[in-house]
N, C-alpha and C positions, 0 to 999 in steps of 0.2 A: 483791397481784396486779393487775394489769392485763389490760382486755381484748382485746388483741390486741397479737402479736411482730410485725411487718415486718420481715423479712429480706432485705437489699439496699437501695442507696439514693440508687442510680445517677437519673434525669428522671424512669423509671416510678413507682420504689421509692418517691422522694421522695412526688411526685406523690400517690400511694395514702395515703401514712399523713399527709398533709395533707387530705386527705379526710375520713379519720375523724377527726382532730381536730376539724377543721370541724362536725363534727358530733354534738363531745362527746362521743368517746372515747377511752378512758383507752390509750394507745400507746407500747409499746415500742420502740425502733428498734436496729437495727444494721445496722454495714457494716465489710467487713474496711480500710478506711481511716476510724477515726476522727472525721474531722475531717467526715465529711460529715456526722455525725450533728449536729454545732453549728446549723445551722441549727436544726435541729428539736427542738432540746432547749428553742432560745430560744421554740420557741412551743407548749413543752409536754408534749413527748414527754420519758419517760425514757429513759434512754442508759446503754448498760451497754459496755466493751469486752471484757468474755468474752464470747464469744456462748452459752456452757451456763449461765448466769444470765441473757440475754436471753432464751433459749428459754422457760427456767423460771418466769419471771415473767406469762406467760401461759399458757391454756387452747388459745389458737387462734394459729396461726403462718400467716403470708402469706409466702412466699418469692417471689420476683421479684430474681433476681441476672440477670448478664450469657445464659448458657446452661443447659443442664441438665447439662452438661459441669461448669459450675461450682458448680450446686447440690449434684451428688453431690459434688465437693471439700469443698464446705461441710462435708453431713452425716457423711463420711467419716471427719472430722476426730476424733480422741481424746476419747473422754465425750461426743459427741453424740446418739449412740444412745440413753444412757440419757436423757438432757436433753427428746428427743424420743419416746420411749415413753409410752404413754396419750394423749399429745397430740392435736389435729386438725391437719392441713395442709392445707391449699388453693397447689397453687402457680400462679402467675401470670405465668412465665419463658416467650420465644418458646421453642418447639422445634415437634417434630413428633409428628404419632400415636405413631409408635414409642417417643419420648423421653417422653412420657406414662405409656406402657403401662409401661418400664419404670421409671419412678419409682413409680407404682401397687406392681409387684410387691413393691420393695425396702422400698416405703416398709407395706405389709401384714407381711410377713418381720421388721421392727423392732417394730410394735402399735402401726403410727400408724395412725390414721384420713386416707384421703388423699382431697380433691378434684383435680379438673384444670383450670382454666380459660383465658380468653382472652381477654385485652383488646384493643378493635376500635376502637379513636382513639388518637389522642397524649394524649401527659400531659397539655399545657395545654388539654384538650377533656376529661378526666376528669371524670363528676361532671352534665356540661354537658348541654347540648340534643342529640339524636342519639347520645348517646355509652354503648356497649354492651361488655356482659361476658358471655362465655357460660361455662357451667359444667358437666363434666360429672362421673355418680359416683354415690355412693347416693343415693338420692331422700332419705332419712330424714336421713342427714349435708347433705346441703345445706338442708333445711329449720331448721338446727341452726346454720347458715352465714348464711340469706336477711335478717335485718334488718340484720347488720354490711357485706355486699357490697352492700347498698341503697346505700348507701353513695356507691360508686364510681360506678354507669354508672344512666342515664334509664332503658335498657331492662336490666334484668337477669334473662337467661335460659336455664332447667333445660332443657342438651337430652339428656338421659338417661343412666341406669346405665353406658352403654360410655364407657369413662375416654378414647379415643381421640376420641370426638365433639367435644368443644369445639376442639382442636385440627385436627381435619380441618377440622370448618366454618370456623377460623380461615384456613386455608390455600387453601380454595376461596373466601373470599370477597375474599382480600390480592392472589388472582390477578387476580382483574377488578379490584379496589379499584387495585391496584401498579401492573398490566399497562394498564390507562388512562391511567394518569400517564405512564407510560414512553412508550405511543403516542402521546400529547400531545408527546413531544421529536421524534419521529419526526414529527408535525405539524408543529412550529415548522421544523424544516428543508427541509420543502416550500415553509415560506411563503418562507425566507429564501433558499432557492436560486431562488425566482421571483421575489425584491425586492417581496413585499405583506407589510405591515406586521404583525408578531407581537398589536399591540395590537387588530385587529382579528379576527383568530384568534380570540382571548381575549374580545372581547365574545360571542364565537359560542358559547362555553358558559355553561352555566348560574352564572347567579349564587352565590359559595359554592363551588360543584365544586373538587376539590382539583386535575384538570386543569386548569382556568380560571389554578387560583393558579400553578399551575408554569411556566404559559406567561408571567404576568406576570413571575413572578421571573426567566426567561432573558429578558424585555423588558428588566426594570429592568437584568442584565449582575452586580447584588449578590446575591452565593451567601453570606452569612452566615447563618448557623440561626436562624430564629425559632421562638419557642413555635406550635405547631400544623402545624409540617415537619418531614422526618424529613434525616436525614444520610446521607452517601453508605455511610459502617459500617453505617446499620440497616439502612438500605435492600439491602446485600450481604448480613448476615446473613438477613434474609427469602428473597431467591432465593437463599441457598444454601440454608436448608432446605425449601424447594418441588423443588432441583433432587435432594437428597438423597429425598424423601418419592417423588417419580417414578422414580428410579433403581432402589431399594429395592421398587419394587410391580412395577416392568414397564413403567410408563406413560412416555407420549413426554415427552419432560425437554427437547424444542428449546428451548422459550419459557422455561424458568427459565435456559439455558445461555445465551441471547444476553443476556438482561438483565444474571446475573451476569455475564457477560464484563465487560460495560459498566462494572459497578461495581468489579471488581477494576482496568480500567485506570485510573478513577479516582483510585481508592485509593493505587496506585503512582504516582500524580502527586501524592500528600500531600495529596489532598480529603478525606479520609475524614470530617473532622469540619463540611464544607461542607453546606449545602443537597444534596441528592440532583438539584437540575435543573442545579447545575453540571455534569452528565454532559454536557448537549449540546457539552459541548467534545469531548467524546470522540468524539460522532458529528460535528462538526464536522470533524476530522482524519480521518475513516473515507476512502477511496476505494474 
């Protein structure tokens, strides 16, 4: 047996279960492509490609795939059920309250033990200085959860029994965290319609601030992904499920609609896997 499955193993998935190895624990991995799992086989993880022998080889399963669209794909799948009864799960996939709630129900209805969590940095800040996980669920199951999720984030923390909490506080805090970055482009187009320089923009924020970094990166005019930036796909999947989570409650959705705007014309200009400050081309072209 091993102490913990990782399920998915796309930057985040990877990310997480390099962590725990980090940290000398004994880890599972898969991904419905293979090949990702190479990486991490060579520094220690086992690799299984059924995933009802990955599941089984552990107590504790961390799911973190693309959605929650794709999680239930996942569990859906023939013999998973039984693979994952008795089991615990923590998943760790962007979605929303609602997508929570109902993996909670489904994942009760099978006899799993389910957490919900929320990871609040990029991958290559996993682990790091400032870098946080919220969890929400039984107090008693996460207590059962708390020295393997040490793990992950400097701050790791229980924000209570409502399976929907880690997930909202994820999403009220991506609005200011996102919506900053975004008004940072809307910045740099002040500057650059008034011919004053981007680079001093950018000394005007605070040292470290991820706005700071995006006004550099539309200085430097290089939109390739580094470790600690998101892409213009995550950056869309976020406002789409900020624009989804306000739709679905009542509340005013402007502000996730203009951003995703932004990001889907993006997208359709073949940025999706760019830096996300490549957008200011898009408000570039706006009139």
């Amino acid at each position: 047996m091993s102490d913990i499955t990782v399920v998915g193993l796309g930057a985040m998935g990877s990310a997480i279960a390099r962590r725990f190895l980090v940290h000398g624990v004994n880890v599972t991995v898969w991904n419905r492509n293979p090949a990702r799992a190479d990486p991490l086989r060579a520094e220690g993880a086992k690799t299984y490609t059924d995933l009802g022998t990955a599941l089984c080889a552990s107590e504790k399963i961390v799911i973190c795939v693309l959605d929650y669209d794709a999680s239930k794909e996942v569990c859906d799948a023939p013999g998973i059920a039984d693979a994952l009864k008795g089991r615990s799960v923590i998943q760790l996939t962007g979605g929303t309250p609602a997508d929570a709630a109902d993996a909670f129900e489904r994942m009760q209805a099978a006899s799993v033990d389910y957490l919900d969590g929320a990871i609040m940095c990029y991958p290559g800040d996993l682990g790091g200085a400032g870098s946080q996980v919220l969890v929400s669920g039984h107090a008693a199951l996460f207590k059962k959860w708390k020295s393997l999720l040490a793990c992950l984030a400097e701050d790791l923390r229980f924000v209570g029994d409502n399976i929907r909490a880690a997930k909202t506080l994820d999403m009220a805090l991506l609005s200011r965290f996102v919506g900053l970055k975004f008004s940072a482009m809307h910045g740099a187009r002040i500057c650059e319609s008034e011919g004053v320089s981007l680079s001093e923009f950018a000394k005007l924020l605070p040292e470290g601030d991820n706005a700071r970094r995006m006004v550099e990166t539309i200085a430097s005019d290089d939109f390739t992904l580094r470790p600690g930036s998101a892409s213009v796909n995550v950056a869309m999947a976020v406002w789409a499920a900020m624009q989804s989570q306000a739709r679905s409650t009542g509340i005013n959705s402007e502000l996730p609609d203009l951003f995703l705007r932004w990001c889907k014309d993006g997208a359709e200009q073949g940025w999706g896997e760019l830096d996300n400050a490549c957008l200011i081309r898009v408000l570039r072209e706006s009139r």
